[in-house]
ZAPAPA-729160 format. One record per residue (C-alpha): x, y, z; residue in three letters; residue number from 0. Coordinates in steps of 0.1 Angstrom, whole numbers, plus 5000, padded with zeros to 4 digits. Each point is the difference from the previous one (the first is absolute). Example, Ala and Ser with C-alpha at 12.3 -4.5 7.8 and 13.67 -1.06 7.14 Angstrom:
2
5123, 4955, 5078, ALA, 0
5014, 5034, 4993, SER, 1
// end
This chain:
345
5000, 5000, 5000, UNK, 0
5030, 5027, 5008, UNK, 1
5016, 4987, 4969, UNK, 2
4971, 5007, 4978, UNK, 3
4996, 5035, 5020, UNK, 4
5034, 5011, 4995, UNK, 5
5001, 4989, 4959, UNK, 6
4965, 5018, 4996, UNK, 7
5008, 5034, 5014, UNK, 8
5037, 4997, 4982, UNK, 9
4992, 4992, 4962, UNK, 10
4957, 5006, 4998, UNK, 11
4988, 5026, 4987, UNK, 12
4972, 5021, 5023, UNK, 13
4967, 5004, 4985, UNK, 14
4981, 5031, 5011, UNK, 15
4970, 4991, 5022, UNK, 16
4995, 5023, 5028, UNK, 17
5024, 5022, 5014, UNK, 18
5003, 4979, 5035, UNK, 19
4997, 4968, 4983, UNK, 20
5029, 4977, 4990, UNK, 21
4991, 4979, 4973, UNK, 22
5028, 4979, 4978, UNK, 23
4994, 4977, 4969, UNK, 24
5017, 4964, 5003, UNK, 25
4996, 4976, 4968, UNK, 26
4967, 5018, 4990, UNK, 27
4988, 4998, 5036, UNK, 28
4994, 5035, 5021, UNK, 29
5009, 4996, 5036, UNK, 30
4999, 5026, 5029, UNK, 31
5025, 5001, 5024, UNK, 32
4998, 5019, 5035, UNK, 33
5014, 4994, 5032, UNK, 34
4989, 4995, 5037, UNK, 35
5023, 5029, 5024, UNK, 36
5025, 4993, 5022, UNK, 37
5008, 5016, 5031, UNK, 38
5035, 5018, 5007, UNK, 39
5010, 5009, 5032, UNK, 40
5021, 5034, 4998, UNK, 41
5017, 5009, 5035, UNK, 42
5011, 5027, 5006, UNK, 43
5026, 5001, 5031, UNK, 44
5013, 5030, 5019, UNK, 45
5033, 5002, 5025, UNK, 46
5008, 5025, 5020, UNK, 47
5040, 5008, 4995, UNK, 48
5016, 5022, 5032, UNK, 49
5030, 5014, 4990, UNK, 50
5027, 5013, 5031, UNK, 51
5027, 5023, 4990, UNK, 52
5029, 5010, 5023, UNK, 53
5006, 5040, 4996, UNK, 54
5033, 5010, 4986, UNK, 55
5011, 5017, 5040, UNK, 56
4982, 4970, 5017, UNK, 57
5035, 4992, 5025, UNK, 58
4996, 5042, 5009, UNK, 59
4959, 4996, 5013, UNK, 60
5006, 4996, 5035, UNK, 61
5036, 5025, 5000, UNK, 62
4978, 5030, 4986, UNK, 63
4962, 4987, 5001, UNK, 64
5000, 4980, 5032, UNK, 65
4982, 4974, 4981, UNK, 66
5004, 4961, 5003, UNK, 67
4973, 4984, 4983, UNK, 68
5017, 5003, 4967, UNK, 69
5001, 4976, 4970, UNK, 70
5040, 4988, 4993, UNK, 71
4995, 4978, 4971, UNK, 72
4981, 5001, 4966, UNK, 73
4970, 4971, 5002, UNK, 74
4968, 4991, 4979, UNK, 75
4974, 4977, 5011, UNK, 76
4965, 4991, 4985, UNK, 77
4968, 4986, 5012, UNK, 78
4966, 4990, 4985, UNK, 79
4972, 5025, 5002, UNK, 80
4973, 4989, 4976, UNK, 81
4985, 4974, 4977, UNK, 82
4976, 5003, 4975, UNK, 83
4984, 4975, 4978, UNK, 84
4981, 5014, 4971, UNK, 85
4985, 4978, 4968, UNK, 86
5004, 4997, 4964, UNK, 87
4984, 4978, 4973, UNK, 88
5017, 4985, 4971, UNK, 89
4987, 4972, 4978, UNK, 90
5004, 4963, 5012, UNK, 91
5021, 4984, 4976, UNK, 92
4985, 4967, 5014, UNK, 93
4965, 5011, 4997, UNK, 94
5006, 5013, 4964, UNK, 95
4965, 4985, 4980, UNK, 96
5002, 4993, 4959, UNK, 97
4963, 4998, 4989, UNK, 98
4988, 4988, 4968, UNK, 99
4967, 5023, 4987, UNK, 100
4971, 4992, 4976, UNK, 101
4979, 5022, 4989, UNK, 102
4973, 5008, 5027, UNK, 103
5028, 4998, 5030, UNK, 104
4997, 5026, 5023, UNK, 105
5037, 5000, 5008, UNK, 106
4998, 5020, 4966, UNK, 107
4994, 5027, 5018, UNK, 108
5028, 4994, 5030, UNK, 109
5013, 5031, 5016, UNK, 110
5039, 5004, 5016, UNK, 111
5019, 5021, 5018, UNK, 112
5027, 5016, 4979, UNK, 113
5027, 4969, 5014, UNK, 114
4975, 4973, 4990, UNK, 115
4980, 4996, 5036, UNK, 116
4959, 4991, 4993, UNK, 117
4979, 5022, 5008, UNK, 118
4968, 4986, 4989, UNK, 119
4980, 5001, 4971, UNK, 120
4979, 5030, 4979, UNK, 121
5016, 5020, 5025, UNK, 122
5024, 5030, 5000, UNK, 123
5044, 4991, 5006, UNK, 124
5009, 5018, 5031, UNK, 125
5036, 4997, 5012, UNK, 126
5011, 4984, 5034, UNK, 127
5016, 5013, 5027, UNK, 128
5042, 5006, 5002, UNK, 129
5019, 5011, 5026, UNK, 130
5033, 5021, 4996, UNK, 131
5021, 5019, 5021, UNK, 132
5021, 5032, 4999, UNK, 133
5034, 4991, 4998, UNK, 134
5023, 5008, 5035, UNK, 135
5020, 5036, 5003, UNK, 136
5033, 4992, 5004, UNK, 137
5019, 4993, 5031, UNK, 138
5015, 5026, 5016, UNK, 139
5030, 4999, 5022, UNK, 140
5001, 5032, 5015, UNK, 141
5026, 5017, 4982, UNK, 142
4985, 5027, 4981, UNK, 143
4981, 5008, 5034, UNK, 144
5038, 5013, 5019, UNK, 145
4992, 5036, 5017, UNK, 146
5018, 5026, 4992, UNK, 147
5020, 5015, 5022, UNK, 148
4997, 5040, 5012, UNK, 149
5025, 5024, 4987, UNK, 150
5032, 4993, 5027, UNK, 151
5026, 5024, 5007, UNK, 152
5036, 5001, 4990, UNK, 153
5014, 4987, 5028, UNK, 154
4980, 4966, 4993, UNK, 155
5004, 4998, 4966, UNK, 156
5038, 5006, 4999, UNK, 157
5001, 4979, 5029, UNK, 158
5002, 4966, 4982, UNK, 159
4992, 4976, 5025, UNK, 160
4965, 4983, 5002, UNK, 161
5001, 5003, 5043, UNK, 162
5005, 5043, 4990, UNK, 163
4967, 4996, 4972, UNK, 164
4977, 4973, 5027, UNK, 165
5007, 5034, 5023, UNK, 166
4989, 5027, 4974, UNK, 167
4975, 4978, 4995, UNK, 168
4988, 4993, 5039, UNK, 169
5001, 5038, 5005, UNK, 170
4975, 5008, 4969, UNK, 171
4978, 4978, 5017, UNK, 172
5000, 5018, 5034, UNK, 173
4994, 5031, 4981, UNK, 174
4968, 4984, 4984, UNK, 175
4988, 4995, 5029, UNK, 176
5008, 5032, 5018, UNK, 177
4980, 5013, 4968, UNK, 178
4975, 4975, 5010, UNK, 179
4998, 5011, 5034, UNK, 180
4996, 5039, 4993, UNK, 181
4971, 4993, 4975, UNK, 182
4984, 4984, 5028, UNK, 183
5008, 5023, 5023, UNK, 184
4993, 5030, 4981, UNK, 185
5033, 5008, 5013, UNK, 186
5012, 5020, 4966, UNK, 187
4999, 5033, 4992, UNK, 188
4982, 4994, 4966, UNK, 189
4973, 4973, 5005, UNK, 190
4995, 4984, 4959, UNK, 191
4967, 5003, 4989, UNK, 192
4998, 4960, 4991, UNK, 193
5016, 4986, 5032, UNK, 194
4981, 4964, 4994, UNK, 195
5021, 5002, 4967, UNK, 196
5031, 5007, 5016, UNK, 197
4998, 4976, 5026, UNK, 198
4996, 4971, 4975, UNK, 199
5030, 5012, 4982, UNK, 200
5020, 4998, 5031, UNK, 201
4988, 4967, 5011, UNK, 202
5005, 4987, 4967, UNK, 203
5034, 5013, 4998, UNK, 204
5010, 4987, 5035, UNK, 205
4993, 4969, 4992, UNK, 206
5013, 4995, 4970, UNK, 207
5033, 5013, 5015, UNK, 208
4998, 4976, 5031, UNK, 209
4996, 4972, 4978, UNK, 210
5039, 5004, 4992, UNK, 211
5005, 4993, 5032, UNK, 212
4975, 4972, 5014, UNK, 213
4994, 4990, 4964, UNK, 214
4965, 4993, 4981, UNK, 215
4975, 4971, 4996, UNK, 216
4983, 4998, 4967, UNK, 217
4968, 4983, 4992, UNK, 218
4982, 4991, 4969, UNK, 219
4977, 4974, 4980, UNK, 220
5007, 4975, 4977, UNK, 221
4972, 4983, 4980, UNK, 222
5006, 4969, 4975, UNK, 223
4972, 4979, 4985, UNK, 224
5000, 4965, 4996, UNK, 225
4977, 4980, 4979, UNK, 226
4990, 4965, 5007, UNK, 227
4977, 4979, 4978, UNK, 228
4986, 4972, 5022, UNK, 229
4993, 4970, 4978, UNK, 230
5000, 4977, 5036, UNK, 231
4992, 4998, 5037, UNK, 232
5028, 5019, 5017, UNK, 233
5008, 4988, 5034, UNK, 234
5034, 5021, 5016, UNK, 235
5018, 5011, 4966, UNK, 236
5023, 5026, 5006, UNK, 237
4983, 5031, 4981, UNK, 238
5038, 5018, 5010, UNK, 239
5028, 5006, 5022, UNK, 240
5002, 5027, 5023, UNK, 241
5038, 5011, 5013, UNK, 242
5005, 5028, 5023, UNK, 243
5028, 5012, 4987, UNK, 244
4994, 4995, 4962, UNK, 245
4965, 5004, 5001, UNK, 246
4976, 4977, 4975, UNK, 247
5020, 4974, 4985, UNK, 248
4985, 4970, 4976, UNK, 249
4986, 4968, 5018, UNK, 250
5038, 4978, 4995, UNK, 251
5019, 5029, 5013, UNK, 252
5003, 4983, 5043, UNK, 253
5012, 5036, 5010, UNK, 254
4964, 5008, 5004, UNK, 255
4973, 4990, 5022, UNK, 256
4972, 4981, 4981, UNK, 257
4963, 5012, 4994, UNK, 258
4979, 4972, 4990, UNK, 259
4966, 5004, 4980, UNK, 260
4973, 4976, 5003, UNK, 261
4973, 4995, 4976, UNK, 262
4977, 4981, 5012, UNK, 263
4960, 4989, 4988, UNK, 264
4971, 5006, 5016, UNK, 265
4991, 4962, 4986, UNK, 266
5018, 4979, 4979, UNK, 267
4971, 4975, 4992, UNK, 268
4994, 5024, 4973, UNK, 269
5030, 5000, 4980, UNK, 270
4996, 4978, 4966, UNK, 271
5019, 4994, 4972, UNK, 272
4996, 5020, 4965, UNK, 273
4982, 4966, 4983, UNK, 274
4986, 5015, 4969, UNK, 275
4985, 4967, 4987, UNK, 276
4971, 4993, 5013, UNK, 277
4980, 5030, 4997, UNK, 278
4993, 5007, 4964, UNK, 279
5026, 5019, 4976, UNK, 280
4985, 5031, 4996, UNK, 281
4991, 5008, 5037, UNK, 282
5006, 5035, 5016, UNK, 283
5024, 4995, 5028, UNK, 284
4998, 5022, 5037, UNK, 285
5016, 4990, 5031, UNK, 286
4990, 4999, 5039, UNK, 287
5031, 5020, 5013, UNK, 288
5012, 4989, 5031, UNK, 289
5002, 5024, 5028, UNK, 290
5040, 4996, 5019, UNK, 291
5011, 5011, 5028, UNK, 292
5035, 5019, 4996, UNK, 293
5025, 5006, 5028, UNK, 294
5037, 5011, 4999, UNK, 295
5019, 5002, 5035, UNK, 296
5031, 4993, 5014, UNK, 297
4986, 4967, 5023, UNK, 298
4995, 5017, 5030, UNK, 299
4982, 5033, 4986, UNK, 300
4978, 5007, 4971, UNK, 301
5001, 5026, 4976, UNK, 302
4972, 4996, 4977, UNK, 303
4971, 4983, 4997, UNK, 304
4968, 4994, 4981, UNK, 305
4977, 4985, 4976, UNK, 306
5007, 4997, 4963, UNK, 307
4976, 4980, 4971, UNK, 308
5023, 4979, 4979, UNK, 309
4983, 4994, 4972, UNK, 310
5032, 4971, 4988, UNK, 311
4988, 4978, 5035, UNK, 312
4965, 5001, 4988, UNK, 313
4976, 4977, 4985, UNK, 314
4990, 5004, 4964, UNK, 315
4961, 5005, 4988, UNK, 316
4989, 4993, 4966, UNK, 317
4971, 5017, 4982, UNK, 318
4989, 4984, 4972, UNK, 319
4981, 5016, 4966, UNK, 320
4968, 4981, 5014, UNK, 321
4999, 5013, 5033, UNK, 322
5011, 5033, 4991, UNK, 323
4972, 5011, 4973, UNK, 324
4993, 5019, 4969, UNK, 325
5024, 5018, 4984, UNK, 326
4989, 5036, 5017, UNK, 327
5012, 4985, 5032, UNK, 328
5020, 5021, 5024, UNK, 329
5031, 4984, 5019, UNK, 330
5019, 5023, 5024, UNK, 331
5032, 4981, 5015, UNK, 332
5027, 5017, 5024, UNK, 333
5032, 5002, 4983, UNK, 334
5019, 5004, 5034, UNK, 335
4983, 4966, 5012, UNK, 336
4984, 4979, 4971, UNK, 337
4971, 5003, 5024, UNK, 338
4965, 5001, 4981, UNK, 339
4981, 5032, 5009, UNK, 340
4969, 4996, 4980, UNK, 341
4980, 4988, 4974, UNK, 342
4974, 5021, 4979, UNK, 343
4978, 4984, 4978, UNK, 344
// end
């Protein structure tokens, strides 16, 4: 059957039926082909990256800032923050139908999504649902983010040792804050009229000064998305690896921790197998999806959870010509599920 698929779509010509409709022409004989969906999990994961950055005076904090909780060494370290599990539908190779027509069939009149998904019959295509993702900013490490310094005097700048700059540098931030203090005070003999304004500016100043001394922690978010197309009953597969020192790495990589997903079927009575045989060759195939319940975690805590239809665990439903009707006949058919919606005679 996926031989004969592959060999029609490559060397047939189309012949123009309707604009959902697939129809092909093999020895003489028109067939439609149409597939049931398939659904594609899309996860998107996002870490949380801290960044700690020892400031270029950091062995002067306590001589000229009395300070002793100060970072000494450069260090990055990530951790999970979210997971997300969005779905997709592509066609089901597996569930890809070749169906000879005559003359009165009503898969004449078969509608498709623009990928080859049924949507029904005598009905308009609509297009299913995709999920994409804006692509990451790119990591920063801090180094367009250096303060710059305020304008020191001579004798610091001739100086040409870094002890004689960490003190130009230590006394520029007592004077922000004896700025600081006055504005508060309203001990100046001009008061500014935007004093909020000025006070931000100093703080922001001072801090970014200090940071040469006790250093600066950086944090931001990283977001990758993983897609995972489950074909079988997942019990425990690693999903990915999660190291706190290189962040998300790929399921073999042991410097991570492992996150698990498990896919697991509400029933599994249900499930069949695609036998095409016995119901007759130019039957209208839908599907009872089967509703999943999907979890990724770690073992001990979970992450995500919640209830997906997978149309590929479900059972398939043939509709023949008889029971279907006349040719006016209205079939609507989900294209994310292979569900049947309705019938309108």
């Amino acid at each position: 059957m996926k031989k004969l698929f592959l060999v029609l779509v490559a060397s047939m010509p189309l012949i123009q039926a309707m604009p959902q409709s697939r129809i092909t022409v093999a020895e003489g004989q028109p067939t439609a082909v149409y597939s049931l969906p398939k659904t594609v999990l899309t996860i998107e994961v996002e870490t949380e990256r801290t960044l700690r950055k020892p400031g270029v005076y950091f062995q002067y904090s306590e001589r000229y800032l009395a300070a002793n909780q100060v970072i000494t060494e450069e260090k990055t370290t990530y951790k999970l923050k979210s997971v997300v599990v969005k779905t997709s539908a592509i066609p089901d190779i597996k569930r890809t139908f070749i169906v000879p027509l005559s003359k009165n069939s009503l898969l004449n009149r078969v509608s498709l999504t623009p990928d080859g998904i049924l949507c029904g019959i005598n009905v308009p295509s609509v297009a299913t649902a995709n999920t994409s993702f804006a692509t990451p900013p790119a990591d920063k490490d801090g180094k367009a983010d250096e303060p710059a310094l305020l304008p020191l005097g001579e004798e610091y700048m001739l100086a040409g040792s870094t002890a004689k700059l960490a003190e130009g540098v230590a006394k520029q931030i007592y004077r922000l804050r004896e700025s600081r203090l006055g504005l508060l005070t309203g001990d100046m003999e001009h008061t500014p009229d935007d004093v909020t304004g000025m006070l931000a500016g100093i703080d922001k100043m001072e801090k970014e000064l200090t940071s040469l001394f006790v250093g600066k922690t950086i944090v931001d978010v990283q977001k990758f998305t993983l897609t995972v197309s489950p074909d079988s009953v997942a019990n425990n597969k690693v999903l990915f690896r999660m190291s706190a020192f290189k962040g998300l790495v790929t399921p073999n990589d042991l410097s991570g921790s492992p996150y698990y997903i498990n896919i697991v079927p509400e029933t599994t009575s249900d499930v069949i197998s695609d036998s095409k045989t016995k119901s007759p060759a130019d039957a209208l195939y839908t599907v009872l999806p089967l509703v999943a319940t999907i979890s990724i975690g770690d073992g001990n805590n979970t992450f995500y959870t919640g209830k997906i239809q997978l149309p590929q665990y479900g059972a398939l439903v043939p509709l023949t010509s008889e029971s279907l009707g006349g040719q006016g006949v209205k079939v609507s058919v989900d294209p994310s599920t292979g569900r049947l919606l309705s019938i309108e005679k």
